[in-house]
TORKOL-4160 file (C-alpha; in steps of 0.2 Angstrom, whole numbers, padded with zeros to 4 digits, m for minus):
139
<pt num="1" X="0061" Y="m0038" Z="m0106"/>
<pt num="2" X="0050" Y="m0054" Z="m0108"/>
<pt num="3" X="0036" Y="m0054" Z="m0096"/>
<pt num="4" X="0036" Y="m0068" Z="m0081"/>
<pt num="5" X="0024" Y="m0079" Z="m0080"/>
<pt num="6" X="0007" Y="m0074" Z="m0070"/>
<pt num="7" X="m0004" Y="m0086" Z="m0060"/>
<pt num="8" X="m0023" Y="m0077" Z="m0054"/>
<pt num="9" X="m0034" Y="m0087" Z="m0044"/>
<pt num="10" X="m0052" Y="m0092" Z="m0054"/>
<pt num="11" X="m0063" Y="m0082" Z="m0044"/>
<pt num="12" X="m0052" Y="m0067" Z="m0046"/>
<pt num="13" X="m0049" Y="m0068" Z="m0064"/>
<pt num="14" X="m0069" Y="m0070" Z="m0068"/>
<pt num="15" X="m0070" Y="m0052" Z="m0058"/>
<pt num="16" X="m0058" Y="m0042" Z="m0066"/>
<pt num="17" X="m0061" Y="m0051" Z="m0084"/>
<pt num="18" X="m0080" Y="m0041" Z="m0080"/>
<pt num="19" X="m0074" Y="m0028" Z="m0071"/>
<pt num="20" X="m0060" Y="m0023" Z="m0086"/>
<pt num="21" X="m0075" Y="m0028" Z="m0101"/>
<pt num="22" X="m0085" Y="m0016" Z="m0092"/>
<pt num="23" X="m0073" Y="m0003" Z="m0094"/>
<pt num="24" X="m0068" Y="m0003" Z="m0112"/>
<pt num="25" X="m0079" Y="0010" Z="m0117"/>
<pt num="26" X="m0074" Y="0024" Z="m0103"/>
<pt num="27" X="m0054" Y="0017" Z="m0099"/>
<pt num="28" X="m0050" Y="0009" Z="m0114"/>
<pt num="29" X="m0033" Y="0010" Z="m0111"/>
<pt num="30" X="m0034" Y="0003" Z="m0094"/>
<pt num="31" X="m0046" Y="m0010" Z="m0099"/>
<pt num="32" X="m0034" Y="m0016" Z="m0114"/>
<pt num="33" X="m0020" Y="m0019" Z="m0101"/>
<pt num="34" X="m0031" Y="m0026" Z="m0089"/>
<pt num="35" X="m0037" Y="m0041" Z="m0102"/>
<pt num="36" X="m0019" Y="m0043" Z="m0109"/>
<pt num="37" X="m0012" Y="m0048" Z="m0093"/>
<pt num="38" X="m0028" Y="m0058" Z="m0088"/>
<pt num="39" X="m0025" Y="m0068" Z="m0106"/>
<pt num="40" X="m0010" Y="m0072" Z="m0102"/>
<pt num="41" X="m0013" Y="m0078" Z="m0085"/>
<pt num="42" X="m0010" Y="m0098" Z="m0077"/>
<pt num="43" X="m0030" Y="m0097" Z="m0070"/>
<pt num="44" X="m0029" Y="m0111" Z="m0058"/>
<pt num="45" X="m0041" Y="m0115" Z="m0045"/>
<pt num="46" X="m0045" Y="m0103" Z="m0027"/>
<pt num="47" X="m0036" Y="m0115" Z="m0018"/>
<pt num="48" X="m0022" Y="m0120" Z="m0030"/>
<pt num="49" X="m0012" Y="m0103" Z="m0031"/>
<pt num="50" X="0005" Y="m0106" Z="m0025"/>
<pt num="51" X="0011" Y="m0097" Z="m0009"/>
<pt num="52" X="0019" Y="m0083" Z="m0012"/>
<pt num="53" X="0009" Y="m0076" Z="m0027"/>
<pt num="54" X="0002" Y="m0058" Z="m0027"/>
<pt num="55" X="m0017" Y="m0060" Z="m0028"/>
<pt num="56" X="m0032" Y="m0048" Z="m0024"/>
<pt num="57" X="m0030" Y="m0042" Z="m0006"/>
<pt num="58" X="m0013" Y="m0049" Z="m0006"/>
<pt num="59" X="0000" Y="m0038" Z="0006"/>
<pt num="60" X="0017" Y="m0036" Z="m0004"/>
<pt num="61" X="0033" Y="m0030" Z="m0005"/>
<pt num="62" X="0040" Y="m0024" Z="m0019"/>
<pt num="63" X="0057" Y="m0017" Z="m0026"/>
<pt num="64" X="0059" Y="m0005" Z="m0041"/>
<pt num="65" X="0076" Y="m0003" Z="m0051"/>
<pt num="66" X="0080" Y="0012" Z="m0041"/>
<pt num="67" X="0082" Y="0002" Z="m0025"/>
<pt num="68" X="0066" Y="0009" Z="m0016"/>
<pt num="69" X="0056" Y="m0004" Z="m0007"/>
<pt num="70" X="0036" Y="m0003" Z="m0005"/>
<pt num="71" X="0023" Y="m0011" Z="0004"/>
<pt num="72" X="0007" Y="m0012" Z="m0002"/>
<pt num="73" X="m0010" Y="m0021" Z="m0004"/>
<pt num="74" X="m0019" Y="m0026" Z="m0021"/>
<pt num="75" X="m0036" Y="m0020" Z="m0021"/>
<pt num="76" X="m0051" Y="m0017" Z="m0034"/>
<pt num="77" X="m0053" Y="0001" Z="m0037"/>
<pt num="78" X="m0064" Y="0006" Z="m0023"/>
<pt num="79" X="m0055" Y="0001" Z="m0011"/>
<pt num="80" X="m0039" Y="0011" Z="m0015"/>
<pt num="81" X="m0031" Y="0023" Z="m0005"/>
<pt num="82" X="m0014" Y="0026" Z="m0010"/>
<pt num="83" X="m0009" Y="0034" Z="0007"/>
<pt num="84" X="m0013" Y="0017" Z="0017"/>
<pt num="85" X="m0003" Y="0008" Z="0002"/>
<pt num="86" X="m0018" Y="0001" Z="m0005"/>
<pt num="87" X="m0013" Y="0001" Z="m0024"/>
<pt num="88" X="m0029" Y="m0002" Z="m0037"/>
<pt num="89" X="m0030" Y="m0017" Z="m0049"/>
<pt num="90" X="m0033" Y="m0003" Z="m0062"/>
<pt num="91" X="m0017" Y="0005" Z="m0059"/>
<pt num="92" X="m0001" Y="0003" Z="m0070"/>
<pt num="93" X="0009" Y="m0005" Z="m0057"/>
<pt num="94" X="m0007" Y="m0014" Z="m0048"/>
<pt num="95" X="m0010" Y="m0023" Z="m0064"/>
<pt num="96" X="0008" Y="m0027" Z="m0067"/>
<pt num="97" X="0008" Y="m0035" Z="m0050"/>
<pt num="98" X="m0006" Y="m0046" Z="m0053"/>
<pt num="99" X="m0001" Y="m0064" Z="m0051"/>
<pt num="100" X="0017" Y="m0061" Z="m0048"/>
<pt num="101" X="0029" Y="m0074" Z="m0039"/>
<pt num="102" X="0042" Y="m0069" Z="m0025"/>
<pt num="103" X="0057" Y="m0065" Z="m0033"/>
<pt num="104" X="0052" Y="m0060" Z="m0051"/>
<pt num="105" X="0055" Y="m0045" Z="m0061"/>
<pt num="106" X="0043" Y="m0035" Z="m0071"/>
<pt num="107" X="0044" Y="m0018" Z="m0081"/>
<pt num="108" X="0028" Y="m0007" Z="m0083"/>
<pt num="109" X="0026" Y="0010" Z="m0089"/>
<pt num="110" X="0019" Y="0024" Z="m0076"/>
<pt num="111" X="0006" Y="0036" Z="m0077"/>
<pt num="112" X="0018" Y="0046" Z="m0081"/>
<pt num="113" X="0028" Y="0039" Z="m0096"/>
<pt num="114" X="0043" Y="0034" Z="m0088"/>
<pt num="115" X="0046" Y="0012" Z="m0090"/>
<pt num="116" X="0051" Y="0007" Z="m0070"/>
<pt num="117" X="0057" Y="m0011" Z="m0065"/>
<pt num="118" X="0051" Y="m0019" Z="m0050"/>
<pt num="119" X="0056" Y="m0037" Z="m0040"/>
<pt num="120" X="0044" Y="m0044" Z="m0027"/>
<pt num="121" X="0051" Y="m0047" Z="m0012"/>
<pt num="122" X="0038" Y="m0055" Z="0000"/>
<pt num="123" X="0018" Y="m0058" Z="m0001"/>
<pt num="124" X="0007" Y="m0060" Z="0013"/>
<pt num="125" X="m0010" Y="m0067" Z="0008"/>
<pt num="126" X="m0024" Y="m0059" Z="0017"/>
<pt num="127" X="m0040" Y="m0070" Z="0013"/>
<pt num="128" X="m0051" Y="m0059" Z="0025"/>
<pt num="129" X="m0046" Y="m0043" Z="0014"/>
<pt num="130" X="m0049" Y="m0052" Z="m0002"/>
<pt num="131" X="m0065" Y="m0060" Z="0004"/>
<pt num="132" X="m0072" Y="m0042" Z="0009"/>
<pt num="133" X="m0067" Y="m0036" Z="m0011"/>
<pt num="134" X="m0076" Y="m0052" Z="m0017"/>
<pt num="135" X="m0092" Y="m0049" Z="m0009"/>
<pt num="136" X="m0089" Y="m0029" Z="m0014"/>
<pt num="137" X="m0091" Y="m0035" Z="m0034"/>
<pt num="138" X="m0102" Y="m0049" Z="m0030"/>
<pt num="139" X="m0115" Y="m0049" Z="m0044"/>
């Protein structure tokens, strides 16, 4: 399956690009996927990202190809908590979500090996949640 096209807000990618360098010598493998998606990404301006696109702190609904709905935030790492549905940027699915569009389709491969589908449904922008991450990774 080709991969959509992915828009991520300058500040955020600036961030994770650090945050994914400073992993390659622990995670490589989740700092390899982190960069490849981040490569590939439209970076626009903060204030240019087009509603409706999963950023950081952004509140989301998602599908996957068996029908089950999730709703989640995207968050850095030590704000996760799966049980509240706060899903990590370094997760497979987080970093699959990153700067995806309502409406388009993107296949990932789990933690556990198995390749999934997933379709946003809805993103709910939460500036106050992604402000308080912001300042978290401040440098």
């Amino acid at each position: 399956m080709e991969r959509p096209g992915i828009i991520v807000a300058k500040t955020d990618h600036q961030r994770l690009l650090t945050m994914a360098n400073g992993l390659i010598e622990r995670k490589p493998e989740l700092a390899e996927e982190l960069i490849g998606e981040l490569e590939r990404a439209n970076v626009v301006e903060d204030v240019a990202v087009p509603p409706g696109t999963v950023q950081m702190g952004s509140a989301l609904e998602y599908r996957t190809d068996d029908g089950t709905a999730r709703q989640v935030t995207l968050v850095y790492p030590a704000d996760a908590d799966i049980a509240a549905g706060r899903i990590s940027i370094l997760t497979p699915v987080g970093t699959a979500l990153l700067g995806m569009s309502v409406g388009a389709t993107i296949d990932f491969t789990a933690n556990d090996g198995r390749r999934h589908l997933l379709t946003i449904s809805s993103v709910t922008p939460h500036a106050v949640a992604a402000d308080e991450d912001r300042r978290d990774y401040a440098s």
